[in-house]
KOLSELO-45319 format. One line per 4 residues: number of its first residue (from 1); for each residue z, x, y of N, C-alpha, C, O, CB. Coordinates in steps of 0.2 Angstrom, whole numbers. Atoms other than C-alpha are relative to their C-alpha. Glycine has a CB too. Layout:
NUM> Z/X/Y/Z/X/Y/Z/X/Y/Z/X/Y/Z/X/Y; ... $
END
This chain:
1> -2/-3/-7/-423/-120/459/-6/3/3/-10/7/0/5/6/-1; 6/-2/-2/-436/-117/471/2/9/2/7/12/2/-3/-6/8; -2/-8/0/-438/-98/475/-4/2/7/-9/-2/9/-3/5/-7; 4/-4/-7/-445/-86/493/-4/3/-6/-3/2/-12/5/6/8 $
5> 2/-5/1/-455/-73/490/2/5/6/-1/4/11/-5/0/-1; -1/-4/-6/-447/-58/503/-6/4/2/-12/4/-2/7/5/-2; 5/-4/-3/-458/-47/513/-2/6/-6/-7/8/-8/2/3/7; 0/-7/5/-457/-32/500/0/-2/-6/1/2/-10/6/4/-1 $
9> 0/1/8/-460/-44/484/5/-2/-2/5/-6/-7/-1/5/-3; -7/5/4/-442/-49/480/0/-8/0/0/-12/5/7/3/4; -2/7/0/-440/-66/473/8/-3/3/13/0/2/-1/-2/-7; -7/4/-2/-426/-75/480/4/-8/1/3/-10/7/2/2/5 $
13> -1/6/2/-419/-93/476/2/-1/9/5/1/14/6/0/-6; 1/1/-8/-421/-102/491/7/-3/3/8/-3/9/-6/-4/2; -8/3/-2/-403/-111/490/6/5/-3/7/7/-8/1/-8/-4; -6/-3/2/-388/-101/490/8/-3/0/8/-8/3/0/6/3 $
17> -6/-1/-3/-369/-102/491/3/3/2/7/7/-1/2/-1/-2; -5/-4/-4/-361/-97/505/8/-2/1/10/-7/2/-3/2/6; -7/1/0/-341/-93/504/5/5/4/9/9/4/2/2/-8; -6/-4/-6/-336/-88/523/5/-6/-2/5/-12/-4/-3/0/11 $
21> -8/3/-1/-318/-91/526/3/-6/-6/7/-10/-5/0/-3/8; -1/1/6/-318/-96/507/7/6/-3/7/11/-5/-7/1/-4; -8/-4/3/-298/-90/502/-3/2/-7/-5/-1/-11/8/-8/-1; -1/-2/9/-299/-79/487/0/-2/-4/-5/-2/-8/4/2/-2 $
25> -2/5/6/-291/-90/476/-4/-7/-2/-4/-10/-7/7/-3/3; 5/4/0/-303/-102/480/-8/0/-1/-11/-5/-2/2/-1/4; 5/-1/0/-317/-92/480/-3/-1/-7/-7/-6/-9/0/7/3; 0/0/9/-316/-88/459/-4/-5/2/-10/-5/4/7/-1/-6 $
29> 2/5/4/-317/-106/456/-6/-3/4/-8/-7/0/5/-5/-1; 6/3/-2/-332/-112/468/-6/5/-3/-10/4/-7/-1/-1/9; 7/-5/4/-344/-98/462/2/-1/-7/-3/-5/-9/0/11/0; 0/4/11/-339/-103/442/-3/-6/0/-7/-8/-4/9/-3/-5 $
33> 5/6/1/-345/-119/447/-6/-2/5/-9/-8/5/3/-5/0; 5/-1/-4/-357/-116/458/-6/5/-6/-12/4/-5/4/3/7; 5/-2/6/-366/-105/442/1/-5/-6/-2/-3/-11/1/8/-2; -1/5/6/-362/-119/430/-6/-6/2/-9/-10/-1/9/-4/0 $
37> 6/6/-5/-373/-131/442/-7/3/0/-12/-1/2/2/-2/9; 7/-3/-4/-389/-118/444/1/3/5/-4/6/7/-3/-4/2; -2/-6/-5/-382/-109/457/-4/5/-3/-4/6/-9/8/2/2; 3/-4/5/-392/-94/455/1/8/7/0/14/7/-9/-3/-4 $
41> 1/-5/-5/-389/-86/474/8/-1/3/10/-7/3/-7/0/5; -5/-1/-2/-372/-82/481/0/5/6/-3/10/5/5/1/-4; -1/-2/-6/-368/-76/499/7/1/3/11/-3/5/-3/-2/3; -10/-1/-3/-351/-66/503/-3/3/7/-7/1/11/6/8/-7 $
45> -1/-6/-5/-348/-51/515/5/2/-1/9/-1/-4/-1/-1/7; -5/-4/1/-337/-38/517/6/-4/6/12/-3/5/-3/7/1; -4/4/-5/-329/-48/532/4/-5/-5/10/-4/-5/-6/-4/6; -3/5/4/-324/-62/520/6/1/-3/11/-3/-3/-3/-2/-4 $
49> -7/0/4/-311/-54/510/-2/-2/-5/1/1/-10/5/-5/2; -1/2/7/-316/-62/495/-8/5/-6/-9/3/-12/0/-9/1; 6/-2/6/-332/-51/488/2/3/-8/-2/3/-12/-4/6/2; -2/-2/6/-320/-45/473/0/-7/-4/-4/-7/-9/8/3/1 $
53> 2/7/3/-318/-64/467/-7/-2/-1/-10/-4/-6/4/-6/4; 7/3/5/-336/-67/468/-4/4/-4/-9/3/-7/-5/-2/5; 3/-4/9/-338/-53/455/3/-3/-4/-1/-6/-8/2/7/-2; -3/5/5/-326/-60/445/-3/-4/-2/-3/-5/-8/4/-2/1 $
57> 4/9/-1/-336/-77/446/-4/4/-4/-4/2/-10/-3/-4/8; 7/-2/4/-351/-67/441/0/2/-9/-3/0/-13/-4/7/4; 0/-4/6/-344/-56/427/4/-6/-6/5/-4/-11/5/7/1; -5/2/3/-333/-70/419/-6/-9/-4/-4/-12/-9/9/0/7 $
61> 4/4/2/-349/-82/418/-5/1/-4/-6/7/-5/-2/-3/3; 4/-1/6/-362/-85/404/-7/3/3/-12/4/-1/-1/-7/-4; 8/-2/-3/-376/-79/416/-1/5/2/0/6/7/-2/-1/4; 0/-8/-1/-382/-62/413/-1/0/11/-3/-3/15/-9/4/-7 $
65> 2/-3/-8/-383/-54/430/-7/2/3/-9/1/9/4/7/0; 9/1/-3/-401/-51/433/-2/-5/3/-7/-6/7/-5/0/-7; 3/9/-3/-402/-70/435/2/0/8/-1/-4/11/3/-8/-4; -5/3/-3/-390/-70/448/-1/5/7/1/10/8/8/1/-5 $
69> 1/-3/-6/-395/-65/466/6/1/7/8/-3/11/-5/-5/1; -6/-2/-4/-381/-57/475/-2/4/7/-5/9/7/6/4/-4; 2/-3/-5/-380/-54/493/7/0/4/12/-3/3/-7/-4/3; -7/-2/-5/-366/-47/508/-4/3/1/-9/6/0/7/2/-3 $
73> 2/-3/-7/-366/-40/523/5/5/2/11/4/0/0/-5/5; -5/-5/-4/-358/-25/531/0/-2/7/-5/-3/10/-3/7/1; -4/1/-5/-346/-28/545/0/5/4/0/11/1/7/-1/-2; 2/-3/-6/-349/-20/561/5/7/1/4/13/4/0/-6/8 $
77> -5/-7/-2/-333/-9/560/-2/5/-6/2/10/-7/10/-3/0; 3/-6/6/-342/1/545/-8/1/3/-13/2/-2/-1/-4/-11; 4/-3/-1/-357/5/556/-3/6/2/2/10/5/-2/-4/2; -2/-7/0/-364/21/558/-4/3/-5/-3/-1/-10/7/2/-1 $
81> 2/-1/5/-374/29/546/2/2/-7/0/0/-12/-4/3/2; -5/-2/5/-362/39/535/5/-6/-2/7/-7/-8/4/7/3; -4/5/0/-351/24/538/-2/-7/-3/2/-12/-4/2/-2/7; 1/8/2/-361/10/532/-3/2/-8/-1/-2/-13/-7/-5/5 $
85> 0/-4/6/-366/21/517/5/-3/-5/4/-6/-10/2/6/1; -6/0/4/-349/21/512/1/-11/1/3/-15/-3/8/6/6; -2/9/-2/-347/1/517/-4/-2/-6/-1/-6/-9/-4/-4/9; 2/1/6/-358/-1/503/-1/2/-6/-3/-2/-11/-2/0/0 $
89> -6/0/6/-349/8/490/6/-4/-1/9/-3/-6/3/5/0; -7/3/-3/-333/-3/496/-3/-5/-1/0/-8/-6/4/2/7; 0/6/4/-344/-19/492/-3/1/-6/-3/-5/-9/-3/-5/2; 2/-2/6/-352/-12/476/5/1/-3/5/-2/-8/-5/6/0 $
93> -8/2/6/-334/-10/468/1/-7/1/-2/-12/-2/9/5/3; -2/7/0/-327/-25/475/-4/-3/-6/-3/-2/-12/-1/-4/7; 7/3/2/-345/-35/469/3/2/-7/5/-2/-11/-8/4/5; -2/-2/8/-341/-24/451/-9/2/-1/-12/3/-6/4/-8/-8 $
97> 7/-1/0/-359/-22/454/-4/6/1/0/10/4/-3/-4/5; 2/-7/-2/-371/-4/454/-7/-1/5/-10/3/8/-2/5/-7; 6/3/-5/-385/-13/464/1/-5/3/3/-10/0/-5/-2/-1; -2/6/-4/-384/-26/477/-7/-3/-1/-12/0/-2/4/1/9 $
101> 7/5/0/-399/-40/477/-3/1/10/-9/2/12/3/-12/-3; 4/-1/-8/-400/-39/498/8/0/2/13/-4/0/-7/-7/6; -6/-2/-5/-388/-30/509/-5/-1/7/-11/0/9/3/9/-2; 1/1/-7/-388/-36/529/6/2/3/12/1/2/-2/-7/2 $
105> -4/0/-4/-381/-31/543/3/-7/2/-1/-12/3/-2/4/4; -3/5/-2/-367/-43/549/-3/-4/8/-6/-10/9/7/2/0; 2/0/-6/-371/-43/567/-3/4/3/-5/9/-1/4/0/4; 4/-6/-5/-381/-33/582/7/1/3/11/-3/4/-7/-2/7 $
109> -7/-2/-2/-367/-24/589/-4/3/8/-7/9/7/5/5/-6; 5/-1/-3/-374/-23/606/1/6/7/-3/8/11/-3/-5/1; -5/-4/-3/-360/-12/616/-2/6/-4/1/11/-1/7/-2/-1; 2/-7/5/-366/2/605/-7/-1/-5/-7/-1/-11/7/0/-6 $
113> 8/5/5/-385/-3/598/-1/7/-4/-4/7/-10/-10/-3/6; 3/-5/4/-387/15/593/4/1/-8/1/4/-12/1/6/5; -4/1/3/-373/12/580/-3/-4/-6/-3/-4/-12/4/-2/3; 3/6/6/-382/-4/573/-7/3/-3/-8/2/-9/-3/-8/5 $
117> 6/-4/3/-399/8/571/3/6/-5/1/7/-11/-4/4/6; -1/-5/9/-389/21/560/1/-3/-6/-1/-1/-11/7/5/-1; -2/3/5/-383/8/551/-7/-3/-3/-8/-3/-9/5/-5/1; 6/2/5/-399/1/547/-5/5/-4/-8/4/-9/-5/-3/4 $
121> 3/-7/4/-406/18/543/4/2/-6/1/6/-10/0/5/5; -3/-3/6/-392/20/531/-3/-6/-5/-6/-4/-10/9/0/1; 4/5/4/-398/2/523/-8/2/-4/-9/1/-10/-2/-6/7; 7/-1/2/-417/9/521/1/6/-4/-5/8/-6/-6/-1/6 $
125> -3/-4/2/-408/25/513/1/-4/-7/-2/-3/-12/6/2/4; -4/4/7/-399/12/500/-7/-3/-1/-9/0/-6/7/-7/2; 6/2/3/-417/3/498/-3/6/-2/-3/7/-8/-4/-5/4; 4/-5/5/-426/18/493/3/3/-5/-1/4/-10/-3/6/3 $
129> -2/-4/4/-414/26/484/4/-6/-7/10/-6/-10/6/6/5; -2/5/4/-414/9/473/7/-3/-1/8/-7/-5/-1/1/-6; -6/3/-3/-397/4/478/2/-6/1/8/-9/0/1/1/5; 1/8/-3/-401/-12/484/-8/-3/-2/-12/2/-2/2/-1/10 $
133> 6/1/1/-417/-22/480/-4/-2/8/-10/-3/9/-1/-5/-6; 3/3/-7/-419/-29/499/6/1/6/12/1/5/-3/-9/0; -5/0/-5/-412/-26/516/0/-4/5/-6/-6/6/0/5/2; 3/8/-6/-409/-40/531/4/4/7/6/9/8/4/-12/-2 $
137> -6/0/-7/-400/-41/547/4/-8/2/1/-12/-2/-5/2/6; -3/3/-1/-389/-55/553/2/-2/7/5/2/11/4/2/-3; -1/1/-7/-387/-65/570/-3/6/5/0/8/10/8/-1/2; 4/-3/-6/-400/-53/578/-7/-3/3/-13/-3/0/-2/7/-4 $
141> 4/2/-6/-409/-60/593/-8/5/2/-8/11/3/5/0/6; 2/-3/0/-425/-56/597/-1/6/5/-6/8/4/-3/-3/0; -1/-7/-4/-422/-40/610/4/3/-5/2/8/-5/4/1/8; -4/-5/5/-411/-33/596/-7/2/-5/-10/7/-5/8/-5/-5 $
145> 6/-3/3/-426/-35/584/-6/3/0/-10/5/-4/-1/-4/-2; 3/-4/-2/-437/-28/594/3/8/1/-1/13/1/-2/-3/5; -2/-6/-2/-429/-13/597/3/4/-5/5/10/-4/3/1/5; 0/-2/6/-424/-12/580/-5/2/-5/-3/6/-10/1/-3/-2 $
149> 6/-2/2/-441/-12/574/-4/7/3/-7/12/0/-5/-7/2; 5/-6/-3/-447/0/587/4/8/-3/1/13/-2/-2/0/11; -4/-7/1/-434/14/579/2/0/-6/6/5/-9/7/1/5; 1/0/9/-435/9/560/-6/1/-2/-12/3/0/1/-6/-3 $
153> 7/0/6/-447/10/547/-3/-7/-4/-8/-9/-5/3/5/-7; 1/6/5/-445/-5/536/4/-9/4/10/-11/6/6/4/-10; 0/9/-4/-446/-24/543/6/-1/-4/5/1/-10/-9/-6/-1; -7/2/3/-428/-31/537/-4/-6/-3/-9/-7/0/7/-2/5 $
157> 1/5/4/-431/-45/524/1/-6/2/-3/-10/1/3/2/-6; -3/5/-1/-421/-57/529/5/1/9/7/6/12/3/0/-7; -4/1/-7/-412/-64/548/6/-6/-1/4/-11/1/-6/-3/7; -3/4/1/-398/-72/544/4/-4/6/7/0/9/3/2/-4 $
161> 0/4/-7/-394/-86/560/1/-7/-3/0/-11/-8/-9/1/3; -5/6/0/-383/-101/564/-9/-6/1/-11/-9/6/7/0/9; 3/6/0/-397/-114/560/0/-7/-2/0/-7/-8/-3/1/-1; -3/2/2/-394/-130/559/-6/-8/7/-7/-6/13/8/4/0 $
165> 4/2/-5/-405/-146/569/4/0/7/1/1/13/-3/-8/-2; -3/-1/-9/-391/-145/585/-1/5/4/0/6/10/5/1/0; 1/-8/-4/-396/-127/587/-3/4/-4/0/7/-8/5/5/2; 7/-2/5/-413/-120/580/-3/7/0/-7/10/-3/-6/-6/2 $
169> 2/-7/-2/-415/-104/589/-7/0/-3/-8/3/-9/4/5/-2; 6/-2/2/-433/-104/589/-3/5/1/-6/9/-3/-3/-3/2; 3/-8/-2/-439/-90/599/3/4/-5/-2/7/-7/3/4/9; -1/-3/3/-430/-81/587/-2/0/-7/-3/5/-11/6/0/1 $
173> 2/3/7/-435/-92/571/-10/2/1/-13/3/-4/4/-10/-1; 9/-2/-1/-457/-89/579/3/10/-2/1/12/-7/-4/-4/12; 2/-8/3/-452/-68/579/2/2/-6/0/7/-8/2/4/3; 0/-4/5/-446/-68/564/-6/-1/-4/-9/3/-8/7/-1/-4 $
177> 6/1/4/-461/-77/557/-6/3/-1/-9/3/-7/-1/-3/2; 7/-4/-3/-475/-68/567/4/8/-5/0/12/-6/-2/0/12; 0/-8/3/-465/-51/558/1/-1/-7/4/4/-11/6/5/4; -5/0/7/-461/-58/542/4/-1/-3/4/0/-9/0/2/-3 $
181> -6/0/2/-444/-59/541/2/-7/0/2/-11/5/3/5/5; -3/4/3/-437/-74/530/5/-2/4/10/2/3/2/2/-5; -6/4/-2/-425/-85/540/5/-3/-5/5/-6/-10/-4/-7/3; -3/7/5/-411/-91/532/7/0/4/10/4/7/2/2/-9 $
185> -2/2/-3/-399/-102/537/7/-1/-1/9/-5/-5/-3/-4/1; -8/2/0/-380/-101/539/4/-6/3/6/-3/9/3/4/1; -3/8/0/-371/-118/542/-6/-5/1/-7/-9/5/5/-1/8; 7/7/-3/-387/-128/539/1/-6/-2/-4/-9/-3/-7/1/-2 $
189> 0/8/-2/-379/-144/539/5/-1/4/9/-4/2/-1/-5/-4; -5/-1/-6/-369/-139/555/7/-2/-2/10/-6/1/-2/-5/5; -7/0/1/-352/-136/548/2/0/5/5/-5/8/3/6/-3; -5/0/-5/-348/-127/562/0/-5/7/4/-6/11/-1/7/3 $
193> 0/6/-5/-353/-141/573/7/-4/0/10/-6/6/-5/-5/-2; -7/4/-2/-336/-149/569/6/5/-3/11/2/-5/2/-9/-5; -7/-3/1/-324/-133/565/3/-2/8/-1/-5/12/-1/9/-1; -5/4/-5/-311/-138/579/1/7/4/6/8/7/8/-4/-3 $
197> 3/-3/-5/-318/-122/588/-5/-1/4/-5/3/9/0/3/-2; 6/2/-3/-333/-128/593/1/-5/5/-3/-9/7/-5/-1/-4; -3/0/-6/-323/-134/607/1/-11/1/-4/-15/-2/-6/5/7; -1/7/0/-317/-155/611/-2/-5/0/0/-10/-3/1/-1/4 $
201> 3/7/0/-330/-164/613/-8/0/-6/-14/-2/-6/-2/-4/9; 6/-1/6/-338/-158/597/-3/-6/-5/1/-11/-6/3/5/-4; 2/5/0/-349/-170/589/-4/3/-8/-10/6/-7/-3/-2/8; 4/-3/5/-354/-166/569/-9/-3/0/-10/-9/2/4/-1/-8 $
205> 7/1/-1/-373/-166/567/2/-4/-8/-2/-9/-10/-7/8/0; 2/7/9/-370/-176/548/3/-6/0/5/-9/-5/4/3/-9; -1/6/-1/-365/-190/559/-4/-3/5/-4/-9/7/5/0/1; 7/2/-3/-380/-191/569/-3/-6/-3/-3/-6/-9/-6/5/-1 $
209> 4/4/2/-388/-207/568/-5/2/-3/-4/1/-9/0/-2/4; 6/-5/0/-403/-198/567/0/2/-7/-5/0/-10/1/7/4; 1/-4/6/-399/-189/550/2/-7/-4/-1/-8/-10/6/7/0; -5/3/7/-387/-203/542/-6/-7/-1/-5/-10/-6/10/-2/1 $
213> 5/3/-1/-404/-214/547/-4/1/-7/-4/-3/-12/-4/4/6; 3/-4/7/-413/-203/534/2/0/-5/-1/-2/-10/-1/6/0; -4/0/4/-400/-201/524/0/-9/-6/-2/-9/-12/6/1/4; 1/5/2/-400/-220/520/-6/-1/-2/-6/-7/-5/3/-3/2 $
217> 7/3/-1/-419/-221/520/0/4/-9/-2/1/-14/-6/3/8; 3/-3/8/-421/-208/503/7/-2/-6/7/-1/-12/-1/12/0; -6/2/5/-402/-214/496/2/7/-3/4/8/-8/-3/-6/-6; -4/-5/1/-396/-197/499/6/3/4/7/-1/9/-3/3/-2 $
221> -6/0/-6/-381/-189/510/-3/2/6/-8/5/5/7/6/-2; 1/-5/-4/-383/-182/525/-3/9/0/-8/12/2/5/-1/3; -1/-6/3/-379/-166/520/-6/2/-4/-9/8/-3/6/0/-5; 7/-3/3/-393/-165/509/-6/-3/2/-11/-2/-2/0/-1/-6 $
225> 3/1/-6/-403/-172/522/-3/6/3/-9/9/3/3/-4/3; 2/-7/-5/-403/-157/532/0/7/-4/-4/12/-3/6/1/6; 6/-6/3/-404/-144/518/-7/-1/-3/-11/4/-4/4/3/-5; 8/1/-2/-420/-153/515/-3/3/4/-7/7/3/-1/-5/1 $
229> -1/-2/-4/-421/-153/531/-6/10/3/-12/11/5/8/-2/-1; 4/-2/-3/-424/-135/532/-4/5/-6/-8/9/-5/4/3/6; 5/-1/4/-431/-130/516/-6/-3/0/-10/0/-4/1/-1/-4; 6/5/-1/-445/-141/519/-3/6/10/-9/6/12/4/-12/2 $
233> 2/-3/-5/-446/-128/535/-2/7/-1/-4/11/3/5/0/4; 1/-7/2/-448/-114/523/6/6/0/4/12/0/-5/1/3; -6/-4/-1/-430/-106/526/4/0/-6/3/-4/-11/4/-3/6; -4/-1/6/-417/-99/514/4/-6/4/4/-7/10/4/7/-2 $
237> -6/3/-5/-402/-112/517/7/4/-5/6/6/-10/-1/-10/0; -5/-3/3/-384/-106/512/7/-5/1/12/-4/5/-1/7/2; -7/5/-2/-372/-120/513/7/4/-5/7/7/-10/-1/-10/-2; -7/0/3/-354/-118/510/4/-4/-3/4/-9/1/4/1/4 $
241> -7/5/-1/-340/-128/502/5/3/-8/3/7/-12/-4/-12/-1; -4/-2/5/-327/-124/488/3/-4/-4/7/-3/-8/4/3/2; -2/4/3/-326/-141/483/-6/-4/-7/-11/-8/-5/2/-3/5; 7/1/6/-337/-145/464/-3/-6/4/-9/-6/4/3/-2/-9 $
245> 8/5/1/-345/-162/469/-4/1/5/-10/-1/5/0/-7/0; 5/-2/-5/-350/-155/486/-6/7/-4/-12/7/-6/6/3/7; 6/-7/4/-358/-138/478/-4/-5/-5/-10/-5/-4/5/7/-7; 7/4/2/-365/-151/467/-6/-5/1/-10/-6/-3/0/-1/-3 $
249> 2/2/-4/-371/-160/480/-5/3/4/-11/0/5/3/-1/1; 4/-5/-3/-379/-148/490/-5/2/-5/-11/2/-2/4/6/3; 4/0/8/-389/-144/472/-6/-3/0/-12/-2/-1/3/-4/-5; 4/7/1/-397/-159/473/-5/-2/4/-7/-7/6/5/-6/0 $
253> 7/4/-5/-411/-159/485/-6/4/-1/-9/8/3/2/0/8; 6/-4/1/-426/-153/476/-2/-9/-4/-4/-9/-10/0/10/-5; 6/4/3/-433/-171/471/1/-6/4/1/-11/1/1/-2/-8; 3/4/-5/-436/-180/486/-3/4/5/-2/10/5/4/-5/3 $
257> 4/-3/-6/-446/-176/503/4/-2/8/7/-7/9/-8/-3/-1; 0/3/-7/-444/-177/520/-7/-2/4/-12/2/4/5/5/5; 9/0/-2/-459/-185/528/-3/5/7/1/9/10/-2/-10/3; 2/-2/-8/-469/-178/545/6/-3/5/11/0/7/-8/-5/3 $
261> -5/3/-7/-460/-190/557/6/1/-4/10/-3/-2/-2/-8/4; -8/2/0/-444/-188/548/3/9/2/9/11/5/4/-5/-12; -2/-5/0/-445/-169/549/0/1/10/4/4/13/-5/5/-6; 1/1/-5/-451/-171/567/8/-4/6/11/-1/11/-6/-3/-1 $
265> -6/5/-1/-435/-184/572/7/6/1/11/7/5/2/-5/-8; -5/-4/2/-424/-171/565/1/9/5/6/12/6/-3/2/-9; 2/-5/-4/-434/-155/575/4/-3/9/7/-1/13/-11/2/-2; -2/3/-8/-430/-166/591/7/-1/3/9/-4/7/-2/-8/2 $
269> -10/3/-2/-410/-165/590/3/5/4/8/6/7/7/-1/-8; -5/-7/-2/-409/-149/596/3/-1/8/1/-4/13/-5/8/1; -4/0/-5/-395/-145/610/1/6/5/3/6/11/4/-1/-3; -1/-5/-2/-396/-129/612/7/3/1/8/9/3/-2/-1/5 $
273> -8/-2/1/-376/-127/610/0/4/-8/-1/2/-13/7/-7/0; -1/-5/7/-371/-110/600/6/-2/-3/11/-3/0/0/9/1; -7/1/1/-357/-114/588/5/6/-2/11/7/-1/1/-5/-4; -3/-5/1/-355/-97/582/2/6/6/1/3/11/-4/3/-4 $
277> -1/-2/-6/-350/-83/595/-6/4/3/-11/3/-1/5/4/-1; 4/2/-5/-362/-78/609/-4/10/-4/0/15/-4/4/-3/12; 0/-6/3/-372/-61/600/1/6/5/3/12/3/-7/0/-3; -1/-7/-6/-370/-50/617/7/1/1/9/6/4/-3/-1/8 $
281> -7/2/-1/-351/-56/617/3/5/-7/8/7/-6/3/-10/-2; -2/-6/4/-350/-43/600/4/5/0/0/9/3/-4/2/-1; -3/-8/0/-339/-27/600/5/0/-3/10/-3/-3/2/3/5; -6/-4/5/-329/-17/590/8/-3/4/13/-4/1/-1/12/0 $
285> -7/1/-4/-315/-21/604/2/-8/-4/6/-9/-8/-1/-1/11; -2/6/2/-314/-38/601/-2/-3/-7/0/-9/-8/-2/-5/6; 1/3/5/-321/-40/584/0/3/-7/-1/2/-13/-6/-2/2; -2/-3/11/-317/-27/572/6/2/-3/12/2/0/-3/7/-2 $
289> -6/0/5/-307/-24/558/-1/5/-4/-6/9/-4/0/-5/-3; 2/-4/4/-304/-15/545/-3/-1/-7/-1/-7/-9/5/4/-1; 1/3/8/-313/-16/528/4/3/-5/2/8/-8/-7/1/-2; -5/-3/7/-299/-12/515/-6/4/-5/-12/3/-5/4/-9/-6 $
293> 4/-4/5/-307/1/502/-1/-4/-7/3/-8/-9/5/6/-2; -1/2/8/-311/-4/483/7/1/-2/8/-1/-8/-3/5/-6 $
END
């Protein structure tokens, strides 16, 4: 498993498994086999619902915990400084865990930004006080990360962001670079491109000519095309699925390359269509919830 290095020194496996809108019941068994394959990084949130099963997963496998790089996010309705505190007691039970590997904020919550700065202040609280070993942020654009920077202390580790070759968010993917902050990518082989939200005449990127081009050229899926794709870009990637041959599919792409022109082909698809929601469209009104307790 290839590995980053975060800004603060933490190592971190550069493939993970992520388990949005992974059903409970479902969750358990993709994380068991998902660490039976090498999995070694998993990505919940408190949003999900299911960070309790992916403790379970963790505690019930043969793989001490040390190995095992665990990350989740705090949901915009626990932000606040005293509030997000607590938000990370509430995934530290769930999780069964007394340290988290990298806590991120979920979103910029931008109806209220001063909210999203306590909470990050409560974050850099939990990193000193060894709590957590790294802290990020999540679908924060650059005017958020500027003005998050200018009223913090500690550069976030990680930007977690809908990347994917249909929508690459560069400007956002050049500031995290120039500040050091680890890209990583959520739906990066454009799930959401064909959730039947992303509106009628949606059009999956792992049916791109383009990709399935490549695909046939190294005699491998699409799918693992593009998390090539954006490891080869130097990005975490974090695909989803809850189905074993996919998880051990997605595995499988540390022994071929993508060339210049094939990474180039791939850089040229972009569309500019967001599939997740729009980050200024955020707020507690229309977007929060409660996070149940431990």
């Amino acid at each position: 498993m290839q590995s980053l290095t975060l800004n603060n020194g933490v190592e971190m496996p550069a493939l993970g498994l992520g388990v949005f809108q992974a059903p409970p019941d479902e969750t358990r068994a993709a994380v068991t086999a998902a660490l039976d394959l090498g999995y070694r990084h998993i990505d919940t949130a408190a949003a999900y619902g299911n960070e309790r099963e992916v403790g379970q997963a963790i505690r019930d496998s043969r793989v001490p915990r040390e190995e095992i790089f665990v990350e989740t996010k705090i949901w915009i309705s626990d932000y606040g400084y005293d509030e997000t505190l607590h938000g990370f007691d509430k995934s530290a039970a769930k999780l069964g865990v007394d340290r988290i590997d990298l806590l991120i904020l979920h979103q910029a919550l931008p109806s209220d930004f001063d909210k999203t700065l306590a909470a990050y202040r409560a974050l850099e609280k939990l990193l000193a006080d060894g709590k957590v070993r790294a802290i990020g942020v999540s679908n924060l654009m650059v005017d958020h990360l500027t003005a998050l920077l200018d009223a913090t202390t500690i550069v976030p580790a990680v930007n977690q962001l809908e990347i994917h070759p249909y929508f690459q968010q560069r400007a956002v993917l050049d500031f995290d670079d120039q500040h050091h902050i680890l890209n990583q990518a959520w739906s990066p082989i454009g799930g959401i491109t064909f959730y039947p939200g992303y509106g009628e005449n949606r059009k999956s990127v792992l049916e791109d000519p383009v990709v399935t081009g490549i695909a046939e050229t190294h005699g491998k899926s699409p799918a693992q095309v593009l998390l090539r794709w954006g490891l080869q870009h130097g990005r975490s990637v974090i695909p989803k699925s809850t189905k074993p041959h996919r998880i051990a599919e997605n595995i499988d792409v540390f022994d071929f390359e993508l060339t210049a022109d094939e990474l180039k082909s791939l850089d040229a698809l972009e569309t500019g269509r967001r599939g997740g929601p729009e980050p200024e469209a955020v707020t507690l009104a229309d977007y929060g919830r409660t996070i149940p307790e431990a």
